[in-house]
N, C-alpha and C positions, 0 to 999 in steps of 0.2 A: 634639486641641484641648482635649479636659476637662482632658488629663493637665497640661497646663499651662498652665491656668486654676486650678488646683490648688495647682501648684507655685510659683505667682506670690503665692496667697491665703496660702501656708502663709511665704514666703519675707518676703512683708510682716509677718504674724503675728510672727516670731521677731526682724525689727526692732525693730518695737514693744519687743517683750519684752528686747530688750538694750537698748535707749533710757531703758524704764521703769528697769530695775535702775541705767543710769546715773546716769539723774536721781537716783534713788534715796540716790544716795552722793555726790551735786556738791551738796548741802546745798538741796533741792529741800523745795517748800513744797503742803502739802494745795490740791487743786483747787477743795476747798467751803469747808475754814475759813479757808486762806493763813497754817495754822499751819505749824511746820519738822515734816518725815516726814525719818527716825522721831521719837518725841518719847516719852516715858513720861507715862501716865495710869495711873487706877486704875478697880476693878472701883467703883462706888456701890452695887450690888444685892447681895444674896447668893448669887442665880443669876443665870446670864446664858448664853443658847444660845450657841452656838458654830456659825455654818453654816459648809457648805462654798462658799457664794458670797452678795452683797451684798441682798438679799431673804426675806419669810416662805416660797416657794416654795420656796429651798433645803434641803436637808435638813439636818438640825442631827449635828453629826458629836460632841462632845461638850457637854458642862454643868459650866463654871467656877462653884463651888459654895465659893469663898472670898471674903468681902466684905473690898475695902481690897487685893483684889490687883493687883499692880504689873504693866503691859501695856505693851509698847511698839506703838505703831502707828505701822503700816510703809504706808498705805492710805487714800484716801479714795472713798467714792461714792455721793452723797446723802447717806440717814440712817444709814451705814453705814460702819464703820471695820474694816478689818484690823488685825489686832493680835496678838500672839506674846508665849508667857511665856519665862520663862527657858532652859525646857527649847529656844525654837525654835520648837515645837508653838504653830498658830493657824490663825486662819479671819476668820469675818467677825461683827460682833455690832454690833447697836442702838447709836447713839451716847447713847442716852439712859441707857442700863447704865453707862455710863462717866463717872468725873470730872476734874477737874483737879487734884486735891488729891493730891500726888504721897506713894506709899511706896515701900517699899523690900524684900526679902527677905533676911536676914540669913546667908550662905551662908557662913560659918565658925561652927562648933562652940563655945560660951559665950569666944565676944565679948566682951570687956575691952570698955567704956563708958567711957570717961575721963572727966576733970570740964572738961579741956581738951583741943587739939587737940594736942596731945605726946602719944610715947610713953612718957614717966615720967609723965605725969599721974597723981594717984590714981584709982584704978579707982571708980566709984559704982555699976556692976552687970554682969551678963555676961549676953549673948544666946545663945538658942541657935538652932543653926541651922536654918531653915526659917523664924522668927519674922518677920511681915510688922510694918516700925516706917513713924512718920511719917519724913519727910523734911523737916529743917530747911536752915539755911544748910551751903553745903559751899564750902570753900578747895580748894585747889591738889590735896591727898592725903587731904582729912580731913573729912569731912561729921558732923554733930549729929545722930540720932535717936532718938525716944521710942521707948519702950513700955511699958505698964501704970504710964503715968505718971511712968516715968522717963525721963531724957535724958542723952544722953553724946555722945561725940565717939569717931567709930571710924573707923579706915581707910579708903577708898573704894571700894581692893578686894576687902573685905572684904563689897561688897552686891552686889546684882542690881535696877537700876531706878535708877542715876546714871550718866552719859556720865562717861569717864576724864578728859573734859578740863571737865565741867562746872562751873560756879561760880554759886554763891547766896547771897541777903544772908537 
């Protein structure tokens, strides 16, 4: 009788869990904000614990120790957002660590900056990679972003922290 009280508990469990993941990807919306999951935000803090579940009780499994980094959150629960860098790698952290003011990480090696959204653009500076930039407007293949005060226009694939099919004014 336990054995399958069990297996009924565990069987629902694993619904759930493929319900969640589906929602996850039919363009499903935060339970607390009714914002779109996944969405990209940024780090607002200079540190920011990282638990392994939605509470100060969890244990904190590392410390994102970059301000302005680019998070996608994949999660919501309470004052609590999951969230994953580019690597994948995530957990759970303070929605209050977190902004709206979206960046980017530059993941091609000195990055052409154009002065337009072409590839013959003139070049006005080159990123290098790892470099976390603002996020401006971005078209069809080509988004605008700063850094140290400059701005250009670079490929789309060329970041970590824009959806392939996103667009902004």
């Amino acid at each position: 009788m336990v054995w399958a009280v069990k297996q009924a508990v565990f069987g629902i469990f694993i619904a759930v869990l493929a319900w969640a993941g589906a929602a996850a990807h039919a363009g499903e919306r935060g339970a607390v904000t009714n914002l779109p999951l996944p969405r990209f935000v940024s780090l607002k803090a200079g540190e920011g614990n990282v638990r392994r579940g939605p509470g100060l009780s969890h244990r904190i499994d590392w410390v994102y120790q970059r301000r302005n980094l680019p998070l996608e959150v994949v999660g919501e629960f309470g004052h609590w957002r999951r969230v994953r860098d580019r690597d994948g790698i995530g957990g759970w952290i303070h929605y209050s660590l977190l902004s709206g003011a979206r960046t980017v990480i530059v993941e091609e090696d000195m990055l052409p900056m154009r002065r337009a959204a072409d590839p013959d653009a003139d070049i006005a500076a080159r990123a290098e990679s790892g470099v976390i930039a603002r996020l401006g407007p971005c078209k069809q293949d080509w988004c605008r972003i700063g850094a140290g005060g400059i701005w250009g226009w670079v490929p789309k694939t060329a970041l970590w922290g824009v959806k392939p099919d996103e667009l902004r004014d």
